[in-house]
MMTF fields as JSON, N, C-alpha, C and O atoms, coordinates in Angstrom:
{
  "mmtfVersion": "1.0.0",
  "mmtfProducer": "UNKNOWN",
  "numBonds": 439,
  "numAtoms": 440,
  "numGroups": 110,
  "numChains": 1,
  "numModels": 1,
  "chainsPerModel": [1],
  "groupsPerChain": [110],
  "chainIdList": ["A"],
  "bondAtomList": [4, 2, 8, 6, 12, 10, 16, 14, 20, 18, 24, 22, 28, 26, 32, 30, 36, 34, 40, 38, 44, 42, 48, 46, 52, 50, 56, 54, 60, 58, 64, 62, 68, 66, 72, 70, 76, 74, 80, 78, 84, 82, 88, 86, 92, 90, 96, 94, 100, 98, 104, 102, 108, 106, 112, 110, 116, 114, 120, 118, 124, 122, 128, 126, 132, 130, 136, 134, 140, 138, 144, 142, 148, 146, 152, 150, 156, 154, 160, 158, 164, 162, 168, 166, 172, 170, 176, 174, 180, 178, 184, 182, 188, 186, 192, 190, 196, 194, 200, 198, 204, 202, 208, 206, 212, 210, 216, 214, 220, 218, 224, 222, 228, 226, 232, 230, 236, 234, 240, 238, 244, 242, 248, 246, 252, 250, 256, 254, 260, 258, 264, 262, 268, 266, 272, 270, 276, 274, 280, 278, 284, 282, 288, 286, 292, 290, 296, 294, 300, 298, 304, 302, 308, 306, 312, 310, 316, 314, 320, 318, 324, 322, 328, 326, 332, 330, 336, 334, 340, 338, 344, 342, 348, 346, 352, 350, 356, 354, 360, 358, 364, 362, 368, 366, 372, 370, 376, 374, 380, 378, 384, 382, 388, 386, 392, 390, 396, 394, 400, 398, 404, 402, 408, 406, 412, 410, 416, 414, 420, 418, 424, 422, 428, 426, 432, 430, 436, 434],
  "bondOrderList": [1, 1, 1, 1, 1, 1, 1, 1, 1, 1, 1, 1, 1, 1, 1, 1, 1, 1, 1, 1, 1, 1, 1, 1, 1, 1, 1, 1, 1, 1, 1, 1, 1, 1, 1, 1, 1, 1, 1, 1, 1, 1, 1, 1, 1, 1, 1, 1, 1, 1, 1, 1, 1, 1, 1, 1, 1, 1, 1, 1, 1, 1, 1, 1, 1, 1, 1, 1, 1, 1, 1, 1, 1, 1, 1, 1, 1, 1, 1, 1, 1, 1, 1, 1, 1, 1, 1, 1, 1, 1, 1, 1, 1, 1, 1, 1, 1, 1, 1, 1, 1, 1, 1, 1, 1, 1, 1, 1, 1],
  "groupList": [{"groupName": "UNK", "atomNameList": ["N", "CA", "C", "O"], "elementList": ["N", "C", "C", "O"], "formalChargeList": [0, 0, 0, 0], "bondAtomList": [1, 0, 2, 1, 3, 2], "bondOrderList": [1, 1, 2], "singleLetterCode": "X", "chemCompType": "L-PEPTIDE LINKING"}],
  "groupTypeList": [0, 0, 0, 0, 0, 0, 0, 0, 0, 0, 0, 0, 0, 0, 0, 0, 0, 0, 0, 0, 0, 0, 0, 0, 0, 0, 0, 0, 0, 0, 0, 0, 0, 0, 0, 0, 0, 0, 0, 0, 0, 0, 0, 0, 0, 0, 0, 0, 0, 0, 0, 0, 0, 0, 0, 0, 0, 0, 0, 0, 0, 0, 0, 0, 0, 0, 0, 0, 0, 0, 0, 0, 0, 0, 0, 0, 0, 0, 0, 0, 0, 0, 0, 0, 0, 0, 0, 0, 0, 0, 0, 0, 0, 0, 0, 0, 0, 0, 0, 0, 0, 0, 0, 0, 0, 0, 0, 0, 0, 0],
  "groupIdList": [1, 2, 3, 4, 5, 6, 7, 8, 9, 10, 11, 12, 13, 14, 15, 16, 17, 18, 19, 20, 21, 22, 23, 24, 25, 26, 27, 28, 29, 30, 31, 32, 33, 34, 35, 36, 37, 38, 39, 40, 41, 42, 43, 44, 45, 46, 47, 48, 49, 50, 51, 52, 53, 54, 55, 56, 57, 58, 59, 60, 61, 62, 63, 64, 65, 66, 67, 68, 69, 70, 71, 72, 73, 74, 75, 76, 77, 78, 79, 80, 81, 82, 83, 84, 85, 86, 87, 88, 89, 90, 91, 92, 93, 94, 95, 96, 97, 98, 99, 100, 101, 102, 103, 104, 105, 106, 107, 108, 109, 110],
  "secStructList": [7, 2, 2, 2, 2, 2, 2, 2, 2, 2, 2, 2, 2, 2, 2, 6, 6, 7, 7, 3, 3, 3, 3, 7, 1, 1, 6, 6, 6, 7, 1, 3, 3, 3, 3, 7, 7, 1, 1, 4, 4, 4, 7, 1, 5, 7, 7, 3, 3, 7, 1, 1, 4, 4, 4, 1, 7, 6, 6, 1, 1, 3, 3, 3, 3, 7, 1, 7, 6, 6, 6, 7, 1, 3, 3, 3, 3, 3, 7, 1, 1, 6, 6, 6, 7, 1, 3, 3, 7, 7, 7, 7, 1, 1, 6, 6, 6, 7, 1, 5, 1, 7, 4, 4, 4, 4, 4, 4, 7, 7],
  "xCoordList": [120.637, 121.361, 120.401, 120.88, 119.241, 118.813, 117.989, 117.629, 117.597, 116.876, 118.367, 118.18, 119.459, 120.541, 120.309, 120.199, 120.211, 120.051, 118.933, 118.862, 117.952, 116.648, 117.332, 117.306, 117.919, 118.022, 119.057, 119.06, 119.904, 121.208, 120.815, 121.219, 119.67, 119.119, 117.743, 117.21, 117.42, 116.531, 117.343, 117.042, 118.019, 119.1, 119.815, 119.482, 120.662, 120.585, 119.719, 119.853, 118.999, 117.452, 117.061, 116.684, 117.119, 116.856, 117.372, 116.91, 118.584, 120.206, 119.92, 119.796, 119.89, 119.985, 118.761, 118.605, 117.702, 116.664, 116.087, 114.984, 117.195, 117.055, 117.326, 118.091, 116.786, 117.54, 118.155, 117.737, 118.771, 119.505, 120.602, 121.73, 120.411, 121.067, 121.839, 121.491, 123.389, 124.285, 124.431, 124.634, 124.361, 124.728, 126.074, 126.4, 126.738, 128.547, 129.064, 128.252, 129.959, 130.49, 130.76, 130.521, 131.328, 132.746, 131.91, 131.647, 131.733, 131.466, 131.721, 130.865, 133.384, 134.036, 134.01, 134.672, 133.349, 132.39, 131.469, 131.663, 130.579, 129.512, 129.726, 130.658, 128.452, 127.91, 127.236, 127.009, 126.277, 125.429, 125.001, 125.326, 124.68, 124.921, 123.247, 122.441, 122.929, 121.486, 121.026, 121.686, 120.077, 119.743, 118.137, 117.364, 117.877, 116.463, 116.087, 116.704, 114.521, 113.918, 113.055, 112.955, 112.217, 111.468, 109.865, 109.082, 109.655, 108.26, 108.256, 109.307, 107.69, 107.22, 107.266, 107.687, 106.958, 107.169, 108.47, 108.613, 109.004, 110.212, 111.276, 112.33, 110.899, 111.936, 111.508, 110.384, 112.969, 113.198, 112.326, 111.32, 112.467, 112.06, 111.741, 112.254, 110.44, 109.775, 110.013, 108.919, 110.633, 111.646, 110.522, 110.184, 110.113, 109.85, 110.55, 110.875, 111.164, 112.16, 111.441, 110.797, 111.627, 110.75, 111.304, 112.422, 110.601, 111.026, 112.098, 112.663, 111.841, 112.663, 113.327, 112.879, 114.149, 114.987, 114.541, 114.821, 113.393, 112.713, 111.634, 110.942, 111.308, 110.273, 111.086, 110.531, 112.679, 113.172, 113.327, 113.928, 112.438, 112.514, 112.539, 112.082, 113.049, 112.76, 112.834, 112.893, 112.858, 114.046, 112.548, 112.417, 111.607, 110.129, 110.106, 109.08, 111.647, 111.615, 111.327, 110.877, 111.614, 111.276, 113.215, 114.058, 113.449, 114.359, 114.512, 113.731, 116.005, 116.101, 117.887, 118.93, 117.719, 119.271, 119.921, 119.397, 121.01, 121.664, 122.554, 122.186, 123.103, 123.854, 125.656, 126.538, 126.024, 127.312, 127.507, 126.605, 128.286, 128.449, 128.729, 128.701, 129.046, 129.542, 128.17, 127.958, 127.182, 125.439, 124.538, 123.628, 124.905, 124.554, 124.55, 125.65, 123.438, 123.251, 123.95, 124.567, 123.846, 124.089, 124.545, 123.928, 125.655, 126.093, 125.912, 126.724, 125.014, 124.516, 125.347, 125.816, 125.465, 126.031, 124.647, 123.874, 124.506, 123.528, 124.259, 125.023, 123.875, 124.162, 123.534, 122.383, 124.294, 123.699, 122.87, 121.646, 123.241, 122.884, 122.144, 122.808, 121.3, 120.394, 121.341, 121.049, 122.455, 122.991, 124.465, 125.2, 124.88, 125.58, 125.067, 125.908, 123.724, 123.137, 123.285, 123.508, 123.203, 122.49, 120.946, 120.322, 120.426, 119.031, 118.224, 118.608, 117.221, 116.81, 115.878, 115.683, 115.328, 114.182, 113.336, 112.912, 112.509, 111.618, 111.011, 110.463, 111.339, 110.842, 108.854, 108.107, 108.502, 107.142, 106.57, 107.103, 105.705, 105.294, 104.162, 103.636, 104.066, 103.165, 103.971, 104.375, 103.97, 104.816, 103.545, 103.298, 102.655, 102.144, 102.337, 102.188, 102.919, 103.608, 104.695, 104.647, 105.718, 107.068, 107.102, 106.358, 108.295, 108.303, 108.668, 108.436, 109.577, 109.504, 108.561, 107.615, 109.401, 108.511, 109.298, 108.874, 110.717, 111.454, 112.226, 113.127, 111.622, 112.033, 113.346, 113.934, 113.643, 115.015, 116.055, 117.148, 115.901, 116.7, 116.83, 117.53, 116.01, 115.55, 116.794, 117.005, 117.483, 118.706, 119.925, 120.916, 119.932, 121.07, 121.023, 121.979, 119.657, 119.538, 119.349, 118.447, 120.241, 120.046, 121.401, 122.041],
  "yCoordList": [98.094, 96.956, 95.967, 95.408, 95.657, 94.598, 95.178, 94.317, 96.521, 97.354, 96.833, 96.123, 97.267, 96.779, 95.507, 95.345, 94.598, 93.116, 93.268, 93.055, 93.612, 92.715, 93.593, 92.963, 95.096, 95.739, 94.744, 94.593, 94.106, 93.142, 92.216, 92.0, 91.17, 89.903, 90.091, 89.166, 91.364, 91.569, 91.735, 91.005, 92.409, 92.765, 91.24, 90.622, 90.643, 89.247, 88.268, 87.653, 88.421, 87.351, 87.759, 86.882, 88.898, 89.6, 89.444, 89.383, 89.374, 89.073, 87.247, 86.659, 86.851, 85.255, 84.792, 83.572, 85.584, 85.244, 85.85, 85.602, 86.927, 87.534, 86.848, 85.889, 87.179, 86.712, 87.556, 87.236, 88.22, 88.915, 88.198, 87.864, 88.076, 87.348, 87.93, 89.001, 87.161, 88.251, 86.891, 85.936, 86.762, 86.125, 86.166, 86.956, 84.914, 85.168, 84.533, 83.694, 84.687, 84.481, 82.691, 81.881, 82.678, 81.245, 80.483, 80.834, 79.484, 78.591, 78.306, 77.812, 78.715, 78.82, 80.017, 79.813, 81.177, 81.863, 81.512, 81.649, 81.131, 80.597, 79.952, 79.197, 80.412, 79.287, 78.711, 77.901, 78.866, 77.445, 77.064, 78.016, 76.508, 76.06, 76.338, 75.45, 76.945, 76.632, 76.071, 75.948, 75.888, 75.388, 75.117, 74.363, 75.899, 77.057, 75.608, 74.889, 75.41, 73.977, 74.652, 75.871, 73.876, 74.213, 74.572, 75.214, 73.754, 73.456, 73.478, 72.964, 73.769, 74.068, 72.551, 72.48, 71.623, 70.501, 70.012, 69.054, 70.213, 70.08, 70.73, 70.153, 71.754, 72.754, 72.466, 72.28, 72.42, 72.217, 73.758, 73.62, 74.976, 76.256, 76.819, 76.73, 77.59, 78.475, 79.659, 80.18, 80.333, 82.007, 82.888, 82.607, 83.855, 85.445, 86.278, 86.593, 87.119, 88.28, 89.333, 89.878, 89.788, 91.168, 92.081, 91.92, 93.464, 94.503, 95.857, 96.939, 94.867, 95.892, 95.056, 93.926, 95.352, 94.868, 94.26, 93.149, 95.527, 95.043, 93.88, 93.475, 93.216, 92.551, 91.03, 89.958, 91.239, 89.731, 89.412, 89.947, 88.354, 88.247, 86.813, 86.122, 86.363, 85.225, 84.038, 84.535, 83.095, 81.683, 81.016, 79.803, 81.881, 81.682, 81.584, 81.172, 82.064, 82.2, 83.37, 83.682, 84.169, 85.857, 86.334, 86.383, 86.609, 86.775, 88.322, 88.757, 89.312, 90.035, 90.137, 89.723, 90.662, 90.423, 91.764, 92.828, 91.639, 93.294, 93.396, 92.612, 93.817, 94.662, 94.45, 94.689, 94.172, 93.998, 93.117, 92.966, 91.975, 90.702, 90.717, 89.786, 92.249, 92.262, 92.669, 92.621, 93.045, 93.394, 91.633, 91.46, 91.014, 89.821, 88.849, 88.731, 87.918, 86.872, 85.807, 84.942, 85.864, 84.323, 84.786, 85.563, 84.117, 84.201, 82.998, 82.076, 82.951, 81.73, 81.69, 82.717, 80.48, 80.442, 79.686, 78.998, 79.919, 79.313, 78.302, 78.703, 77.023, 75.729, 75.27, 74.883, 75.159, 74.575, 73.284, 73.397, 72.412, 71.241, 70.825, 71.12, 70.401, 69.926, 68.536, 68.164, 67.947, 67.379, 68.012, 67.28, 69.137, 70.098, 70.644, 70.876, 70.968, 71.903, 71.463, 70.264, 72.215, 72.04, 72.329, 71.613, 73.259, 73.402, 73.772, 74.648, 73.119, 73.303, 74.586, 74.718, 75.501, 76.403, 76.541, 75.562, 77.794, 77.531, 79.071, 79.304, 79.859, 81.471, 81.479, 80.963, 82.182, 82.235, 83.462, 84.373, 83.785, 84.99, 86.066, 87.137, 85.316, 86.155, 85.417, 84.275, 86.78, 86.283, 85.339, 85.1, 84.691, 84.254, 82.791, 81.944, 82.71, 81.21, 80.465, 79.328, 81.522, 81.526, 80.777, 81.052, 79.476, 78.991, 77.491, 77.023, 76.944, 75.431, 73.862, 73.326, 73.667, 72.1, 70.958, 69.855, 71.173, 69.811, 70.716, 71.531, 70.345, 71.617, 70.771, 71.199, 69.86, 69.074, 69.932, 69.98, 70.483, 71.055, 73.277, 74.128, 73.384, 74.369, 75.196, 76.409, 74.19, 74.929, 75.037, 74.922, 75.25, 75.673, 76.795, 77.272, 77.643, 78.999, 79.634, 80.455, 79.266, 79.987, 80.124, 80.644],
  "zCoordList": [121.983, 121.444, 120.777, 119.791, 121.08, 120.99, 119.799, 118.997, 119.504, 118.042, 116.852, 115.864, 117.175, 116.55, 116.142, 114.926, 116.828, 115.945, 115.389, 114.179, 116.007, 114.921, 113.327, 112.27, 113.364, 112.134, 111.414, 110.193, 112.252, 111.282, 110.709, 109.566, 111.485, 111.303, 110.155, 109.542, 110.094, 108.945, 107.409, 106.465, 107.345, 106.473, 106.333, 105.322, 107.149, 106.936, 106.004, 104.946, 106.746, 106.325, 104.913, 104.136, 104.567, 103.16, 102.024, 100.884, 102.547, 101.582, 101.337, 100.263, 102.309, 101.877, 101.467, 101.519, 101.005, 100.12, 98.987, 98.5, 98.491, 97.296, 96.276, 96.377, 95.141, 94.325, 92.941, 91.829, 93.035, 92.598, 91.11, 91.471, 90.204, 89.065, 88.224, 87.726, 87.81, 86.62, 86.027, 86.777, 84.988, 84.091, 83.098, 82.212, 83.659, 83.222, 81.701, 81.311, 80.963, 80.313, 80.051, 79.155, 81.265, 81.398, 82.822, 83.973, 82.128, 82.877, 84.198, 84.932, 84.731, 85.459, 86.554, 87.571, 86.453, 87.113, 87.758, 88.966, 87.503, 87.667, 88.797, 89.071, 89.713, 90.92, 90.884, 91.782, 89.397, 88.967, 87.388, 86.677, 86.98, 85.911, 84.921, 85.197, 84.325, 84.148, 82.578, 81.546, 82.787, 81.315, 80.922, 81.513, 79.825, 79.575, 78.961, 78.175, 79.783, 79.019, 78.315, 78.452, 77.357, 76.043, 76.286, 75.586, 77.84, 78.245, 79.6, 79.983, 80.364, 81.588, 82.24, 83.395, 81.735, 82.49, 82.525, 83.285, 82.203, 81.279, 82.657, 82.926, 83.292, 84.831, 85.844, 86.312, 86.342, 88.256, 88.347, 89.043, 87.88, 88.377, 87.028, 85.912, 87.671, 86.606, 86.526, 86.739, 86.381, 86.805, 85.874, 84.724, 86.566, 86.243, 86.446, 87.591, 84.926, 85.479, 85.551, 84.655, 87.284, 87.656, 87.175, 86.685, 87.177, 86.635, 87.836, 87.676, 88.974, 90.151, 90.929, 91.125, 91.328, 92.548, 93.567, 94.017, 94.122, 95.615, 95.072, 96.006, 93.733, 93.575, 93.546, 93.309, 93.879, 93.179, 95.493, 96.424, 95.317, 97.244, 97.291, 96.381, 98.307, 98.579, 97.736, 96.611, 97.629, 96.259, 95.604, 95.444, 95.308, 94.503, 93.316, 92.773, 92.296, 90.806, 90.419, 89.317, 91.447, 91.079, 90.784, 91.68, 89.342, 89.596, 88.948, 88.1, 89.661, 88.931, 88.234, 88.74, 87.272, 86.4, 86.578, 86.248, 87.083, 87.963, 86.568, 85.693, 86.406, 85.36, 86.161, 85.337, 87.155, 88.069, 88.421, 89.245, 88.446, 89.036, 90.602, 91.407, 90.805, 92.762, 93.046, 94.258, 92.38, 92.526, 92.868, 93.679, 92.341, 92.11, 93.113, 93.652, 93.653, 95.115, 94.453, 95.075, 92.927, 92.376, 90.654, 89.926, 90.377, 89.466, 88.449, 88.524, 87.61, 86.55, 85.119, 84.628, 84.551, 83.268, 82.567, 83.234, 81.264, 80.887, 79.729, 78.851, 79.925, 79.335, 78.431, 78.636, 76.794, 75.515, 76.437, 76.38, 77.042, 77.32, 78.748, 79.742, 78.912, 80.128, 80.991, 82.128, 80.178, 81.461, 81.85, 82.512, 81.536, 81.752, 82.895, 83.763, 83.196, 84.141, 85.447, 85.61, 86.436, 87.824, 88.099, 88.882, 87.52, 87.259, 85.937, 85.163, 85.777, 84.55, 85.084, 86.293, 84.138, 83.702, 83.251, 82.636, 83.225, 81.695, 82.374, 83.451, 81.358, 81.432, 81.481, 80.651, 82.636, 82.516, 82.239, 82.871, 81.541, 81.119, 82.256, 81.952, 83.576, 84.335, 85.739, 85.959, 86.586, 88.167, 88.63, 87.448, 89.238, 89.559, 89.57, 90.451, 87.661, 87.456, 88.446, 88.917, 88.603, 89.114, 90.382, 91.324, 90.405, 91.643, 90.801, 89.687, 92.4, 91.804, 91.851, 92.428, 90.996, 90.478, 90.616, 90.271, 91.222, 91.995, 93.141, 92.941, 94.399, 95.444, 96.068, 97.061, 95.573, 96.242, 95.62, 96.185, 94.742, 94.179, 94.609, 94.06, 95.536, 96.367, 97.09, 97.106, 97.635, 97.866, 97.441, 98.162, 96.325, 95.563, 95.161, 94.55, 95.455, 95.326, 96.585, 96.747, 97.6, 99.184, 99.081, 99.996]
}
């Protein structure tokens, strides 16, 4: 019994720190709102899109974009406008960048 939990509570723990991304149509989808800044100083989060699944872990800006919206931890709309948003961005070109830069804003991706 007790091999049983730690296997549920890992699987748990895994799920609520992936980050797994589909990007929707309608605004109204969406569980968050985003909006691509121009400059790095400029984002709440610096997002790297990994190239695998198992590389998008934990709410660091490692993200990966599933192809299924029922595949997906978090469903984003992306916003002409920065006061439209809930979080701003800014695409980084090496994972190392990735991670945030206003962490009050940290859990809206848990």
């Amino acid at each position: 019994m007790r091999k049983l939990t730690c296997i549920f509570f890992f699987f748990f723990f895994h799920l609520i720190h992936s980050q797994k991304i589909f990007s929707v149509e309608y605004k109204s989808q969406a569980d968050l709102k985003i909006h691509v800044v121009e400059y790095k100083s400029q984002a709440d989060l610096c997002v790297y899109k990994v190239d695998y699944k198992s590389q998008a872990k934990r709410n660091e800006g490692l993200w990966y974009f599933v192809d299924y919206k029922s595949q997906a931890d978090k469903k984003i709309y992306f916003t002409d406008y920065k006061s439209n948003s809930d979080i701003t961005i800014f695409f980084v070109d090496y994972k190392s960048q990735a991670g945030w830069q206003d962490k009050s804003k940290k859990h809206l991706l848990y």
